[in-house]
N, C-alpha and C positions, 0 to 999 in steps of 0.2 A: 171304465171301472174306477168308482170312487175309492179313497182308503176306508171306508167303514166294510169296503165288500173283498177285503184280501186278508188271508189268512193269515196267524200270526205263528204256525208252528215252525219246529224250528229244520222240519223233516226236509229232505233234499229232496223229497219226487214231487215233481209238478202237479198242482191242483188244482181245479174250477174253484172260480170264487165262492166263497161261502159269506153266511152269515158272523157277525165276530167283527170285535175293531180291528184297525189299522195296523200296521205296523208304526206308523207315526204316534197313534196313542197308547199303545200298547207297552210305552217299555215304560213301568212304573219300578221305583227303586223297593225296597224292603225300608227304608228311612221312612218313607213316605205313610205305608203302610202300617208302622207302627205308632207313627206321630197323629196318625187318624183314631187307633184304637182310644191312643191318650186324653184324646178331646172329647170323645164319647161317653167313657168314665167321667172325664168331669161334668159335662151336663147331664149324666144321670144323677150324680150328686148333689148338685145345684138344684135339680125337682125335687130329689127324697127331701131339703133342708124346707121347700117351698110346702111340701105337702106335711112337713111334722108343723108346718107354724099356723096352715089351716086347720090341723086338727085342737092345735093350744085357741084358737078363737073361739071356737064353738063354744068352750063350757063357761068364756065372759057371759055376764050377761048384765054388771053393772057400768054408769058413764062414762067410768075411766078404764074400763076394760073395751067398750066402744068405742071411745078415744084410739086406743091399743090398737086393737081393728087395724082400723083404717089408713095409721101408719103402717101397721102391718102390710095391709094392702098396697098402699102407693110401691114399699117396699118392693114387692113383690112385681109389680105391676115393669116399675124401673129395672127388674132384674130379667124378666119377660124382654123387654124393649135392648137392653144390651146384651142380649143372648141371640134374639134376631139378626141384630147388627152383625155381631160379632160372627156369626152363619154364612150374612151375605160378604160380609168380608172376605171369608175364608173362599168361598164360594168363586170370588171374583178373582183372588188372586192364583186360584187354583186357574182357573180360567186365563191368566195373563200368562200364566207360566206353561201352559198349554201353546198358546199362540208363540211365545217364544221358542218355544221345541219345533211348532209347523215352519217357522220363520226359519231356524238353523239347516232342518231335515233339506227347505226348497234353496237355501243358498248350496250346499252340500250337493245338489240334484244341478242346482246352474252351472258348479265348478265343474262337472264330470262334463257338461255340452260344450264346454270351450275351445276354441279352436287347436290342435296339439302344435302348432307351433309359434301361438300364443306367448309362451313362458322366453322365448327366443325372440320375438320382434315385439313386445310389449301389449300389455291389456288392448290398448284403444285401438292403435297402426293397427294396419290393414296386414294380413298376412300372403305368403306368396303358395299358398298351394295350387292355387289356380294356374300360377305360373310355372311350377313345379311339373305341375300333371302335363302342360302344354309340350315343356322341354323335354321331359323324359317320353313322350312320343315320339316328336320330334326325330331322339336320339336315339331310341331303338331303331326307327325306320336306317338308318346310315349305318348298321351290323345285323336288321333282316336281310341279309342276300343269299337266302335259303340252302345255306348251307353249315353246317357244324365245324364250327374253328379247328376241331381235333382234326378232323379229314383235312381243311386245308393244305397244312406245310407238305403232305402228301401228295398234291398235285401238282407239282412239280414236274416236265419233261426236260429230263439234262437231254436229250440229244433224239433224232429221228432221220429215219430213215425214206423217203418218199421214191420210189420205183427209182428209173436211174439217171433223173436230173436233179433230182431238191433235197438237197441236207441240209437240215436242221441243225442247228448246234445254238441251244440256250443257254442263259447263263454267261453266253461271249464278251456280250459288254462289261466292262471293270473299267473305273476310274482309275487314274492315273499306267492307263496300259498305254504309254502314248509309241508312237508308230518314231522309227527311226528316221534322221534325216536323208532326204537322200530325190533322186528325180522320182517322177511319178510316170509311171508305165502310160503310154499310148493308148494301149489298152485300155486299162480304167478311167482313161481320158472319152473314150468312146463309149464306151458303158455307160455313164455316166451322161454324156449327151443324150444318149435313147433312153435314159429310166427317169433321169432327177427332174423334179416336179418342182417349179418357179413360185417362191413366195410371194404373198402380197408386198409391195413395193423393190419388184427385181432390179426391176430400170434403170427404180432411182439411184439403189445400190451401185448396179453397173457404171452409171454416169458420174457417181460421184470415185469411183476407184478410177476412171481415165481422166478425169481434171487431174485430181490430187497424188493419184501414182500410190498412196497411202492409204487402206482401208483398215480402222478397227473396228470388229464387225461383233456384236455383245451379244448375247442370246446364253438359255438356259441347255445344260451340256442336253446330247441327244435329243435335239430339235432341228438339227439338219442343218447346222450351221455349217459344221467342216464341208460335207457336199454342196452345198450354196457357193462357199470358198472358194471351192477348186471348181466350180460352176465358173464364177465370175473369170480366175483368170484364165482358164481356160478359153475364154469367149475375147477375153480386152488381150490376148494374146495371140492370139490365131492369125491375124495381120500382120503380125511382124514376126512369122514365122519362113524360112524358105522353102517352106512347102516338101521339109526331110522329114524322118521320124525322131531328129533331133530332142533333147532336152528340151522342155516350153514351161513345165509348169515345176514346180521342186520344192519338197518339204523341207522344212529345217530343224536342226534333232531340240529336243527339248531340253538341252544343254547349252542349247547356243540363244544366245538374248541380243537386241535390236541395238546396241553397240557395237557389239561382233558384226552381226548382218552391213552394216553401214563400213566400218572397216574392210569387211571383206570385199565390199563394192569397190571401195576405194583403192584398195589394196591392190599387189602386183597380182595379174592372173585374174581381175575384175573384170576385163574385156572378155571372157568365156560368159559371166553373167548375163550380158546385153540381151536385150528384150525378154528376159525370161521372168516368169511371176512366182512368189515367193508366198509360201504358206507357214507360219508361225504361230503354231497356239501356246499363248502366253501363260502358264501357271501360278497363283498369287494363293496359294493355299495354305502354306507355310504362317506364321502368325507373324514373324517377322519378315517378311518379303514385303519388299516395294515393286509399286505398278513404276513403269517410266516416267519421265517428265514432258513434260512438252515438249522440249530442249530437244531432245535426244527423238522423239518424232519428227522435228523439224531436219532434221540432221538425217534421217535416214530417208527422207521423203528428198531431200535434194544429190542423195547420194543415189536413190531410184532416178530422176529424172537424168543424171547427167551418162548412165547407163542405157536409160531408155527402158526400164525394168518397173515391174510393178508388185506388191507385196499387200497383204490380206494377215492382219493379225487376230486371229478368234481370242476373244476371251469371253468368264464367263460373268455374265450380273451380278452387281453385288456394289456394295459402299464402298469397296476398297479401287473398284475401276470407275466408278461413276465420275472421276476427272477427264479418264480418257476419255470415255462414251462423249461428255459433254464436250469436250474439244472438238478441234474445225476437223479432227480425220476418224469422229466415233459414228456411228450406227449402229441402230437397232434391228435385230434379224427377227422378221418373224416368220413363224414354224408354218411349216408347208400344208395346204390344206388337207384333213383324212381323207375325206370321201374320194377326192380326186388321185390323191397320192396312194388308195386303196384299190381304186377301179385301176392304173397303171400299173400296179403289182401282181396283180391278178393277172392282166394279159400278157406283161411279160413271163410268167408261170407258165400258163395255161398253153402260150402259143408254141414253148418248146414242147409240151406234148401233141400237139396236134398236128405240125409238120408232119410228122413220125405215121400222124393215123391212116388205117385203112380203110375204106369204102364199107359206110353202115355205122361208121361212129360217129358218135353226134361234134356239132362244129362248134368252130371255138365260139360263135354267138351263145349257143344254146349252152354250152359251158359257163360261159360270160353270166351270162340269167340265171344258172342255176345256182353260184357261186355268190350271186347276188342277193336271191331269195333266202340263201343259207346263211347268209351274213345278218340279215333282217330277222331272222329268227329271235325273239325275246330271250329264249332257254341261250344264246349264245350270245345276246348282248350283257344277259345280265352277270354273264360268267367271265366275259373281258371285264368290263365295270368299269371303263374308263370312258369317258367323254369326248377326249381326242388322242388320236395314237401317233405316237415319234414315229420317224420312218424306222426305226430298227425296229420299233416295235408294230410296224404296218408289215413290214417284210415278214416277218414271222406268221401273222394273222394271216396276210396274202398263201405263205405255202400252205399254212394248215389246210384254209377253203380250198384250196386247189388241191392237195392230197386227199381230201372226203370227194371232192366230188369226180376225181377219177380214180377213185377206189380203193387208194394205198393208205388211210388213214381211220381208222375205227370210228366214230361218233363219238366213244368212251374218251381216244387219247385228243379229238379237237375240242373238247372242252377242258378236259385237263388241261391240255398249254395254252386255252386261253386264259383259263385260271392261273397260271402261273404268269404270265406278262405285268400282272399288278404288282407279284412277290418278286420278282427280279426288278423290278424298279424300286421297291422298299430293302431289298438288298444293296442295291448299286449306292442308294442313298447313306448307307450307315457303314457301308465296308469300309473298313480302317481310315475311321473320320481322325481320331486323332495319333497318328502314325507318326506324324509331324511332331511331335512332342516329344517321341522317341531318337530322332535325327540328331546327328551333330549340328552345333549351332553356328552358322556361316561364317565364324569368327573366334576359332576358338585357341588361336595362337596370342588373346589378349586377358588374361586372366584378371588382369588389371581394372578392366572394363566394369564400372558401374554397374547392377546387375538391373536388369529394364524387371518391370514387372509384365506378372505371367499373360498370355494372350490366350489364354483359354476362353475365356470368355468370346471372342471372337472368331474362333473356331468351334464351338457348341453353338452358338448362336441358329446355324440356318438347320442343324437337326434337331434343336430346342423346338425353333417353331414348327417342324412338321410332327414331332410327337406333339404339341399343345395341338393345333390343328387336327392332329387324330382322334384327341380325346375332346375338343369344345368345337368342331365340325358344326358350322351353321348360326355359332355366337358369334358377339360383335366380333370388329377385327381389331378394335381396342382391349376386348376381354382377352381375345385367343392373343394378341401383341405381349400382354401384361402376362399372361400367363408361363408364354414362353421365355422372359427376361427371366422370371422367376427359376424355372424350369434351368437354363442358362447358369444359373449361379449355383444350382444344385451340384449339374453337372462338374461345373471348376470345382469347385472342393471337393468334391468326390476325387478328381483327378488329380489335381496338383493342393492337398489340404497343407502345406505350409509356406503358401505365398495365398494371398488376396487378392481375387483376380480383378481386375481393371475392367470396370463397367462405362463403355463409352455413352455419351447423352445423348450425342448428337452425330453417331455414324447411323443409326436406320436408314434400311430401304423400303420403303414399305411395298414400291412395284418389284423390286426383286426378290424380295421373303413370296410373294405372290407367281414370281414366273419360277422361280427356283424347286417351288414346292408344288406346283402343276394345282395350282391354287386358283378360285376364283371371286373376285366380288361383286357382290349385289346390295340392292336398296332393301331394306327391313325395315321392322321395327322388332324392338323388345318390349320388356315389359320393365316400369318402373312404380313400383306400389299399389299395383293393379292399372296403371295407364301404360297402353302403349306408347310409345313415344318411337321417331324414325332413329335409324340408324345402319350403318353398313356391316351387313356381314358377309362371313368369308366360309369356303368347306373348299374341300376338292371338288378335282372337275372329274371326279367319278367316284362311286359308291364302292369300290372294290379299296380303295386305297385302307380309308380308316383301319378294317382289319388287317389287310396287309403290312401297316406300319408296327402297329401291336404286335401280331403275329411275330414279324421280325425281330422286334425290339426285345418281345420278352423271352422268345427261342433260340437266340442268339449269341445275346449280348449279356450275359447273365450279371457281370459289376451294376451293368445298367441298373438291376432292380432299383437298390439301396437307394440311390437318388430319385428314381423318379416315386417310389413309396412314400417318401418324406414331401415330394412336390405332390403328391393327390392325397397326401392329408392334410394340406397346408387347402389346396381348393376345396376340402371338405368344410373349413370354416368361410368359404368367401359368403357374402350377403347375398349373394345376385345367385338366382337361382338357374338362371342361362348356365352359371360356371359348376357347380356343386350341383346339379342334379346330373349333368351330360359327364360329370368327372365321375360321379356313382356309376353311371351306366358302363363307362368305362372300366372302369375298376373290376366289373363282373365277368367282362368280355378278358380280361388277363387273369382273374383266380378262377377261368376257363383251361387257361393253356397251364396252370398248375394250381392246384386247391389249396395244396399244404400249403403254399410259399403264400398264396392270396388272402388266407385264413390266418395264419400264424401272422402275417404281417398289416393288411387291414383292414380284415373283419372282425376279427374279436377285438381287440385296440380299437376302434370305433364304436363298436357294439357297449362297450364298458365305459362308455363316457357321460358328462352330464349336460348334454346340452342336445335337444332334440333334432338339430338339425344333423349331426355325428349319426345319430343312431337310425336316422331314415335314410341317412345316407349306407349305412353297413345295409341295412336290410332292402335297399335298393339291387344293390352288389349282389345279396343272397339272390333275391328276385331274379335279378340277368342269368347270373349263373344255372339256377332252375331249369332257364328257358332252354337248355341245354339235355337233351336227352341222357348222356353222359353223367351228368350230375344230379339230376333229378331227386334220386332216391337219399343221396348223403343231406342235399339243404332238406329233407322230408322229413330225415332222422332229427338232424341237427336242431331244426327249429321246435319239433314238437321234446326233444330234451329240455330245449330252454323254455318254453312253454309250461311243462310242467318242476323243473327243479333248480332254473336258473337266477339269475341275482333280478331286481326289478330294472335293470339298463338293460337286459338279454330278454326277460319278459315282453318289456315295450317294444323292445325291437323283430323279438318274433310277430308280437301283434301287426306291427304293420308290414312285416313282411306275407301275412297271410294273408294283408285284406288285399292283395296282389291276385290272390286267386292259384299260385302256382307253389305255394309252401307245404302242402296238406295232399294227401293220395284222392280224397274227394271233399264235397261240399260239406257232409256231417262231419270229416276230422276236422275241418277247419273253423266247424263253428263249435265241437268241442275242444277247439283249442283256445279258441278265442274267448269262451264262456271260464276256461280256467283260468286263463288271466285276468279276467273282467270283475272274479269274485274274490278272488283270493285278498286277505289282509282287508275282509270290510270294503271289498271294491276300491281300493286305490290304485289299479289301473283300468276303473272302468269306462275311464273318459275315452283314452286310446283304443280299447279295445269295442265301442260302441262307433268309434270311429269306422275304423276296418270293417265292423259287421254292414254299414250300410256302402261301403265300397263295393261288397260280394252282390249287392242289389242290382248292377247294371250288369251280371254276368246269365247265363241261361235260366241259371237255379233260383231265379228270385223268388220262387215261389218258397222252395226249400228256406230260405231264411227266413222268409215272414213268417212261415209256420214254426220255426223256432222263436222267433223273436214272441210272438205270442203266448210258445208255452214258459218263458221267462217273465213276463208279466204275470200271468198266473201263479208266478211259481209259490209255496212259504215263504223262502228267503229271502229275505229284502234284498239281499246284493244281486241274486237273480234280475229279482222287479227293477230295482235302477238298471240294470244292463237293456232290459229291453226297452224300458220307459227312455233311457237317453237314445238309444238307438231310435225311436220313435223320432223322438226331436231332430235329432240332426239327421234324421230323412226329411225333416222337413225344411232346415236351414240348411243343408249342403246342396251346392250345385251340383250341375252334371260336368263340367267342368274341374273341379277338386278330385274328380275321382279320378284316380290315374291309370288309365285304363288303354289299351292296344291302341299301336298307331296308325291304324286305319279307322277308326272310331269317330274320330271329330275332325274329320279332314272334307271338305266343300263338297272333292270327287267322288266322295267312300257313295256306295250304296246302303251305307248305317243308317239306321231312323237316327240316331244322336246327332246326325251332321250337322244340322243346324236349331238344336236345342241345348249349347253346351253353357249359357246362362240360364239355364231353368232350373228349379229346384226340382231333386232327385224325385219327390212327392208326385208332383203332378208333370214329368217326364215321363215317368212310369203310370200313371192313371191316361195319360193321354195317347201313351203307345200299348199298352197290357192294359186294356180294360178290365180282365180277368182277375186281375189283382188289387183292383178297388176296396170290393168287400173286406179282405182280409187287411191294408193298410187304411181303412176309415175306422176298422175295430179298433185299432191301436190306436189309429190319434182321437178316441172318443175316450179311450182308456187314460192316455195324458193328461185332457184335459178335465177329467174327471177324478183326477186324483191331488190331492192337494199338496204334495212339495214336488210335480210338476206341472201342476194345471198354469201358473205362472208364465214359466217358458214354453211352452206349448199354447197358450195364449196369444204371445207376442208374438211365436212362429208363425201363428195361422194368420193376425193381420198381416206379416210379410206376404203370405200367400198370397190374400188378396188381392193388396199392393200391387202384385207382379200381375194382375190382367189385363193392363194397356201399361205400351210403355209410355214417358214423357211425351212422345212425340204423337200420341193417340194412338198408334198404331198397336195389333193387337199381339200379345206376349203370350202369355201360360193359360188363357182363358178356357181354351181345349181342356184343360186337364184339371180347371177348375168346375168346368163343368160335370166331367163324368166324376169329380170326387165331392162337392158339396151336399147332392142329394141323399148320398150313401151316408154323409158325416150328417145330414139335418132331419133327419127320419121320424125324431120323437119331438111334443111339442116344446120340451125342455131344452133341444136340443135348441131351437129356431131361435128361442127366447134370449139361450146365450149369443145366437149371431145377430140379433138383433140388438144387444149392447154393444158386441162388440163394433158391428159400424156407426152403432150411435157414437161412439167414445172418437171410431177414426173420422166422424164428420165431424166433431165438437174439438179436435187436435187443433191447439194453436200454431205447432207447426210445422205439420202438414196434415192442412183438414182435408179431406174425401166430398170430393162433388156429390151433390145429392143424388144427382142422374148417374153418377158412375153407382153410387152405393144402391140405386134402386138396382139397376142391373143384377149387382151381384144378389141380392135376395130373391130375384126372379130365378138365378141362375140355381138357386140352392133349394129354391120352395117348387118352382116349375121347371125344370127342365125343359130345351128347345124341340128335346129330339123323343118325350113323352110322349106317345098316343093318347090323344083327347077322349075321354069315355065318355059313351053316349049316356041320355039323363042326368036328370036335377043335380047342379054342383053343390059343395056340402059348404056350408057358412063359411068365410073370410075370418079367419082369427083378426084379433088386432095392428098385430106387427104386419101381419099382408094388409089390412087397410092403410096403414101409412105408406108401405110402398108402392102401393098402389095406385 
């Protein structure tokens, strides 16, 4: 549709093009109009004076009245000749001034196609919505575990009952519950030999506790350290037992510390100690607590030998033990394998009920298999959500199977307490982390005492990284590291605001922030300005955690908000779109678990900003939230308020939280919502809002949008026609990739047509997958380029198109969808004419010309289709432009 065929009224109902100029030539001032009247009176003036001096000629008739004449005339003649001029003058510059207006109208039409986060990384740089759209899949996938966060906290089992061998009791484990000093029963000594499961490198362990007499044995708490412990001396003890039910293995209370231990060796009453093994878990939690020295191992290690005695100190990973670990008496524990330490849980369960059984009930194999089969179940792996299980947390999973499968446990409550195994471990993680701060401080008979600065920073630190780790799950482990310092400092101030907390440089761990947090890394890449490039990242070793930390964190811990709201608008400004789009995703999944607090504090506050990566970040946040049955209907309200009466930051931001697809109750409020933001104020925000209209393109309704997008180019009002003319355009320049769209969409596995078309332009992805919808998006890009303040950028689009049908490498790109779209766009011989400049111009490009064999292609592909039935009889003459390609 040229501009001489669009209507210029000013009516709001959509019309079929008519006869009438443009909107482009159409708006003449009343200045203009009366300065024409002006010009017109004076050359009618200028003839009335021309035709009184032919009438004074006539009645000469002597030589100097023919003289008279013929000045007359040349007069005349020269008045002729600068009235001409003076015509074309007028003429021409009316005409410059025209072309000036087309010039303004298509720059005006180019500002509305620009990229929306253009104004945030600069004109030329490359923007990161590609990158955007990749992460915020990515990061839904890690809070899809089909389940609604509200039910969560609810699934919880404080305690169970299983016929009358297996009690349940969740919730058991609490840090710092630690167990009194004292001998260790026979009994658990035995148990203990028929249940506990040998970790990878036991041996070594073994071998190295009977050289040295000394083991500190490091590992992350509930990973089966303590029972490894009292594994080992149980076993390097056994030989120098007398074969009584004597004392052999013996705790020490968590009072008593590895100088005491060594005195008490030494001490009177040490010969009771002889050959007995000694269990000490050591606690450095306190901010001001020293690990030992060397010194003082060496000391207790000779005070074991000269006894004959051996000692196993647990502590847990961390910077602050990594001296002892490295010394000649540290080791490394590692955790017991699940599948194995799962199949042993199970049969120790299962075998106390089946002793018991009577003839006809099935055997512990077939129990065993069935226990097995249940475990394997998706609906119950995806409800643990964890990767690998501590033995307290296998023991627990062990009764559940075994209470389903001999009938004392519902299906409803074995998936509830799998679901809770994730939240008790995001419990365990945060219960009174900083408790210690409330403590007397180990010296407080010295008032005198220099006052150290505050160690908060050091105690925030490993639950900093698991909340950054919740919310950047799957970025670098530099971004999620950095994230958490940050996070770290939030935390100290919040707690201790009139000291500055002390940020060490050089205490990380970076393997123990990873065993501490049941953390795992891998080789990636990110993205850097549209290049991947490698790098390591890091997530949990299971999908259940992320929500379970939030979850925790924000139903908990309520001081917590304050600081961490100030740390996720702090990653709202980061660059890197890995941190600031997974921190939005974030942000949605907690004004989940409360609206008012999520809204009041960082969606409207984001929403109201001036910098557009703030406000795609609020309406990211709306988005998650959405996805949420529960809140569904409040973001439905909320966005269509700001939509129609809100400031232009809440405008834009509804806009792009609609082209989401989940702001709007269906396809028509959305694209009436979007058409209100698009026109309003002369279209200044119809660049945004032309955005979002072609994101709705990759959902079911494509049809429904195109058939609106067309009744907007038709429409009278010009702010209409730009909304769908840019909408045209940027179907044509946007990938499918940009679009940010569900995260099973552009993943290798998915069975999506998008799988591996996520570099294609949205145009001809859609022409090569919906043939159906050709027709209707060839009408609109004949309409662009037929219109003159877009035929420009609509121009330059369409060579991209071509561009894209082999790539550099020869190999073939979007040519599928240039096929079924070229014949529909080249239909008329007007049409061919323009494609036939236009790949004259990309052969004749100095730099980068078009091969003439790739260029003949493409006019085959637009003038002949491959896949056109050949009609029988006489073919109809060769135009020109086919004789050259030909």
């Amino acid at each position: 549709m040229s501009d001489d065929e669009q209507g210029g009224a000013a009516d709001d109902a959509p019309d079929e093009p008519a006869g009438g100029r443009s909107s482009d030539d159409g708006r003449k001032g009343g200045d203009d109009k009366k300065g024409g009247d002006d010009r017109k009176r004076d050359r009618e003036d200028r003839k009335q004076e021309r035709d009184d001096r032919k009438r004074e000629r006539g009645g000469r008739k002597s030589g100097g009245d023919r003289k008279q004449d013929r000045d007359d005339r040349d007069r005349d003649d020269e008045d002729d000749s600068d009235e001409e001029k003076s015509a074309e003058d007028e003429e021409a510059e009316k005409e410059k001034e025209r072309e000036r207006e087309r010039e303004r109208a298509a720059g005006r039409f180019k500002e509305r196609t620009r990229d929306p986060l253009a104004d945030d990384q600069g004109e030329e740089g490359p923007t990161d919505l590609a990158a955007a759209a990749r992460t915020r899949r990515a990061t839904r996938q890690l809070f899809d575990v089909h389940r609604d966060l509200i039910s969560f906290a609810h699934s919880r089992l404080q305690s169970a009952h299983i016929g009358d061998n297996i009690n349940l009791m969740l919730g058991a484990r609490r840090p710092g519950a630690g167990l009194r000093g004292g001998p260790v029963p026979e009994e658990e000594l035995r148990r203990l030999r028929r249940a506990h499961v040998p970790p990878e490198g036991y041996v070594r362990l073994r071998n190295a506790l009977r050289a040295r007499r000394l083991l500190v044995l490091g590992a992350a708490p509930g990973t089966g350290r303590t029972s490894t412990a009292l594994s080992l001396l149980d076993e390097v003890t056994t030989s120098g037992a007398d074969g009584t039910d004597a004392e052999r293995v013996r705790r020490v209370g968590l009072d008593g510390s590895i100088r005491q231990l060594a005195e008490t060796l030494d001490g009177e009453g040490g010969e009771a100690f002889h050959g007995i093994g000694h269990l000490l878990e050591l606690s450095l939690t306190r901010p001001d607590a020293l690990p030992p020295d060397e010194m003082d191992l060496d000391e207790l290690a000779a005070a074991l030998a000269r006894r004959e005695a051996f000692a196993v100190i647990v502590v847990t990973v961390g910077s602050a033990v990594n001296p002892l670990l490295a010394g000649r008496y540290g080791m490394l524990c590692p955790p017991a394998p699940t599948d194995e330490l799962l199949t042993t849980r199970l049969r120790e369960r299962l075998e106390e009920r089946t002793a018991e059984a009577r003839d006809g009930d099935a055997s512990l194999d077939d129990l065993l298999a069935r226990a097995a089969d249940l475990a394997a179940r998706d609906e119950v792996t995806e409800a643990v959500g964890l990767t690998d299980l501590r033995p307290a947390e296998t023991e627990l999973l062990a009764s559940l199977l075994a209470g389903h499968v001999l009938g004392d446990v519902s299906y409803h409550d074995l998936l509830s307490g799998c679901r809770s195994i994730a939240a008790e471990q995001a419990q365990e993680w945060f219960a009174g982390v900083d408790r210690a701060l409330t403590a007397p401080t180990a010296e407080p008979e010295r008032p005198d005492r220099a006052r150290v600065r505050s160690g908060t920073a050091t105690l925030f630190h490993p639950v900093a990284f698991r909340i950054a780790l919740a919310v950047l799950g799957g970025a670098s482990h530099s971004a999620v590291a950095a994230a958490a310092h940050l996070l770290t400092w939030e935390l100290s101030v919040q707690s201790d605001p009139d000291n500055t907390p002390a940020r060490p440089l050089f205490c990380d761990d970076p393997e123990a922030d990873v065993a501490l947090s049941r953390a795992e890394l891998t080789d990636g890449k990110v993205e850097v300005d549209g290049h991947d490039v490698p790098a390591r990242l890091i997530h949990y070793r299971g999908s259940a955690l992320p929500s379970a930390v939030l979850t925790e964190l924000w139903d908990r811990h309520f001081p917590v908000r304050a600081p961490v709201v100030r740390w996720l608008r702090l990653l709202a400004d980061d660059p890197r779109s890995q941190v600031w789009m997974r921190a939005a995703v974030a942000a949605g999944e907690l004004c989940v678990r409360d609206f008012d607090h999520g809204y009041t504090e960082l969606v409207r506050p984001l929403a109201e900003a001036t910098t557009n990566r703030r406000l795609i970040f609020a309406a990211t946040t709306l988005d998650q939230a959405a996805g949420h049955d529960s809140h569904r209907k409040a973001v439905h309200k909320l966005v269509g308020d700001w939509s129609r009466k809100g400031t232009a930051s809440h405008r834009w931001t509804a806009a792009w939280a609609l082209g989401y697809g989940n702001a709007a109750a269906t396809t028509d409020d959305t694209l009436d919502a979007l058409a209100r933001i698009g026109v309003r104020d002369d279209g200044e925000l119809a660049g945004v809002a032309s955005h979002n209209v072609v994101r709705l393109l990759v959902l079911p309704d494509a049809a429904e949008v195109l058939e609106r997008m067309a009744e907007w180019t038709h429409h009278k009002r010009e702010p209409y026609q730009d909304l769908g003319l840019a909408a045209t355009v940027r179907l044509a320049l946007t990938t499918v990739d940009e679009l940010l769209m569900d995260p099973d969409s552009l993943v290798e596995d998915s069975d999506s047509p998008w799988g591996d078309r996520g570099d294609w332009p949205v145009l001809l992805a859609l022409a090569a997958l919906r043939p159906e919808l050709v027709p209707a998006m060839a009408d609109l890009m004949w309409t662009a380029l037929n219109t003159a303040r877009s035929k420009d950028v609509a121009m330059d689009s369409l060579e991209e198109l071509l561009r894209s049908a082999e790539r550099k490498s020869g190999a073939e790109w979007t040519r599928p969808g240039l096929a079924a779209l070229l014949p529909a766009l080249s239909t008329e011989e007007h049409d061919r004419r323009r494609l036939d400049w236009l790949l004259r111009r990309m052969m004749n490009d100095p730099e980068k010309p078009l091969p003439e064999p790739k260029a003949r292609d493409l006019w085959w592909l637009a003038v002949e289709p491959e896949d056109r039935p050949r009609q029988a009889g006489p073919r109809r003459d060769r135009t020109r432009e086919e004789e050259r390609y030909g």
